[in-house]
Every structure is written in structure tokens, then in C-alpha cells.
C-alpha positions as CSV (number, residue, x, y, z in Angstrom):
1,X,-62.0,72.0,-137.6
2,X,-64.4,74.4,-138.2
3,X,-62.1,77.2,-137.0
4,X,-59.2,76.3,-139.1
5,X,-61.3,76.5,-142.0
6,X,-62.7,79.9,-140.9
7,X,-58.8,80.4,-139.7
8,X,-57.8,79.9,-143.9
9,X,-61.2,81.6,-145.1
10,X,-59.9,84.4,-143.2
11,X,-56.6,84.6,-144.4
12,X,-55.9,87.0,-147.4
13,X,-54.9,84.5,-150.8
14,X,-51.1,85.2,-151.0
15,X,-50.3,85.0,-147.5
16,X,-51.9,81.6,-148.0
17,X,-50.1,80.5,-150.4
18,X,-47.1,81.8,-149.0
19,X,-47.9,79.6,-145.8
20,X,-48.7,76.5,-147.9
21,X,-45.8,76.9,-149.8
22,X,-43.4,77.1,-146.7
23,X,-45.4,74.1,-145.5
24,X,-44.3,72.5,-148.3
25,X,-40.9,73.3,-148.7
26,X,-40.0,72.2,-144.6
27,X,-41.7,68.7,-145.4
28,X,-39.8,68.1,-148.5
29,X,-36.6,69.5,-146.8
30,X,-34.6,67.0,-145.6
31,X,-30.8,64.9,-146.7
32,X,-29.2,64.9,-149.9
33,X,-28.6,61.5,-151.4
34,X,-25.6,59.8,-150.4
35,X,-22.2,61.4,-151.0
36,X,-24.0,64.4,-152.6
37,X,-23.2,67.3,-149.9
38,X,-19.9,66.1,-149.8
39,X,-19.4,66.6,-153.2
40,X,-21.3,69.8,-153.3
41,X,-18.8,70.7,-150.2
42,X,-15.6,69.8,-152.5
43,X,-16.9,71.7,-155.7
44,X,-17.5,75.2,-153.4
45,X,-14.2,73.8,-152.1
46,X,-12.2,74.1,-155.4
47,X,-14.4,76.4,-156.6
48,X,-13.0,78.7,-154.2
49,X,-9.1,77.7,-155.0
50,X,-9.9,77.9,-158.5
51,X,-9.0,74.3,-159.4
52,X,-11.2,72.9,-162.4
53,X,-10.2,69.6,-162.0
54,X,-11.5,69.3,-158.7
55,X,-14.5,71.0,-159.9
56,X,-15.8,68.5,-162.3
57,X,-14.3,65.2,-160.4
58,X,-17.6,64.5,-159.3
59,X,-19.2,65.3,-162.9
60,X,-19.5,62.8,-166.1
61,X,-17.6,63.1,-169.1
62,X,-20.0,66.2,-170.5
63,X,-19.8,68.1,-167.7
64,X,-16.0,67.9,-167.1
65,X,-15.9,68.8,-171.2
66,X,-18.0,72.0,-170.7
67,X,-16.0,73.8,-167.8
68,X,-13.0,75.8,-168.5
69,X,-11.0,77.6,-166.3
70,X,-12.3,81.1,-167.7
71,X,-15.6,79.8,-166.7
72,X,-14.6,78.8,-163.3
73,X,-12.5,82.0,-162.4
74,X,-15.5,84.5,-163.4
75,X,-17.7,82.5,-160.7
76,X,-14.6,82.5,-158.9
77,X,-14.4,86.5,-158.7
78,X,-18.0,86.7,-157.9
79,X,-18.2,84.4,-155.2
80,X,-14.3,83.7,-153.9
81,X,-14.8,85.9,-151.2
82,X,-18.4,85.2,-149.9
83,X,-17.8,81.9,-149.9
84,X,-14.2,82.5,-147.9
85,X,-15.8,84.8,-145.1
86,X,-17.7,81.5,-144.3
87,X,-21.3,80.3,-145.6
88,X,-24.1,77.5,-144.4
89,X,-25.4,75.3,-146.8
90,X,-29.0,74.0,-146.5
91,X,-30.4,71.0,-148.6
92,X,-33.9,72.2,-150.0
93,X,-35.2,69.0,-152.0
94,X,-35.1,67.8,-154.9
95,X,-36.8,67.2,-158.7
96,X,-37.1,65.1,-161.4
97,X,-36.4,67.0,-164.7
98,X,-35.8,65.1,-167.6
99,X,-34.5,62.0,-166.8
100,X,-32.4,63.3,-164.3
101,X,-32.7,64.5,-160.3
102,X,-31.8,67.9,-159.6
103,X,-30.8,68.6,-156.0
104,X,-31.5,72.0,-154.8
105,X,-29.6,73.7,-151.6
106,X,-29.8,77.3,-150.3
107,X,-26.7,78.9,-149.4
108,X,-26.7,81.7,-146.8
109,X,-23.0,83.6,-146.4
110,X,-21.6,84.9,-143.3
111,X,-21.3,88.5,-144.6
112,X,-25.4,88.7,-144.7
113,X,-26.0,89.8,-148.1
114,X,-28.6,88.1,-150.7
115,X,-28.5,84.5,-150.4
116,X,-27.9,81.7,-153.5
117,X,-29.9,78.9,-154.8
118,X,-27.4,75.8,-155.9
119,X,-28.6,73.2,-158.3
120,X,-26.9,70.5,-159.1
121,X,-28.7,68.1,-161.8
122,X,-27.3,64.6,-161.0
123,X,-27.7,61.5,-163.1
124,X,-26.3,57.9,-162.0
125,X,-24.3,59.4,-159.1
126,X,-22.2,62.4,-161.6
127,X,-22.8,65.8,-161.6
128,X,-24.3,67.0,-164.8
129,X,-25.1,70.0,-164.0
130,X,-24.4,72.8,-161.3
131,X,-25.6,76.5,-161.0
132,X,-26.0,78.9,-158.6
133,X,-28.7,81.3,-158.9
């Protein structure tokens, strides 16, 4: 034991916290509630085909009343063709904010440039909210 804590001691303070950090993250990885990937599948899904109302099928009432097809096709031109040359999705974990659980994914792409963080802010099994950062 004593040489782990030299081991730590030793160890300059952000590489530390980076380490703990990444320690962190792999235990708290893990599955996405029930039915949740899928429905983060379908939304890249018609994200990608540019169809709102199989956006926000998965969303409550608020969320499928705050998308708009202009909102959608600007993602849409950003994104389209990343998400079309192929891309892995990784569930990350999740919070509690609010009164509501927001499930976090990392999405790598196929064509190797900068990756995207997905949240998607869920309340009694509807999407409430969804970003990709």
C-alpha cells in the first residue's frame, strides 16, 4: 500500500486527476436504460433523413412542440454526412438534473475527425431534451 501511495505522491496533480477521472468515467460507464439507445439510434436515424416526426416520436409533447424542420435540417447539414460515412455510439452515464435524468453517449465517426457528446434529458421514458455538443 505504501507504494501506491508513494506511486500517487509521486504523480504530478493533473495527470492525477486525469487518471481519477477516467477511473471514474469507466466505472460509471455502462447500459442505457431500457429502450433508450434504440431511441437514440432512431433519432440519428431520421435525423439523418431529415424527418422531424421521427425525430421527436420518442419526445413529450414540449419537445415535439419546440423542433421545426429548419432546426432539424441545420443539424442535418452539419452532421448528415458524418453520421452517413458510419459512426459508434458509446453510452457514457448518466445525471440527475432537475427532476430529470440526462443520458450522456460519445459518438466517434468513421471519417476520424472531433468526436460529439449526445445528451438526451429524459423524463418518464420521453425525450425532453437532446443535444449534441
Amino acid at each position: 500500500m505504501k507504494f501506491v501511495s508513494r506511486l500517487f505522491a509521486a504523480l504530478p496533480r493533473r495527470l492525477f486527476v486525469a487518471l481519477a477521472v477516467a477511473a471514474l468515467a469507466h466505472g460509471a460507464a455502462g447500459q442505457a436504460p431500457a429502450g433508450m439507445d434504440t431511441a437514440l439510434k432512431n433519432m440519428l436515424s431520421a435525423l439523418q433523413a431529415g424527418s422531424v416526426a421521427d425525430f421527436v416520436a420518442p419526445g413529450d409533447d414540449h419537445f415535439k412542440a419546440g423542433m421545426t424542420q429548419a432546426m432539424l435540417d441545420q443539424v442535418r447539414a452539419q452532421l448528415g454526412p458524418r453520421l452517413a460515412r458510419g459512426y459508434t455510439s458509446t453510452f457514457l452515464g448518466s445525471l440527475r438534473e432537475q427532476g430529470y435524468t440526462v443520458l450522456l453517449w460519445k459518438l466517434e465517426f468513421k471519417d476520424g475527425n472531433d468526436d460529439r457528446l449526445v445528451t438526451m434529458a429524459v423524463k418518464d421514458g420521453k425525450v425532453a431534451g437532446f443535444f449534441l455538443r
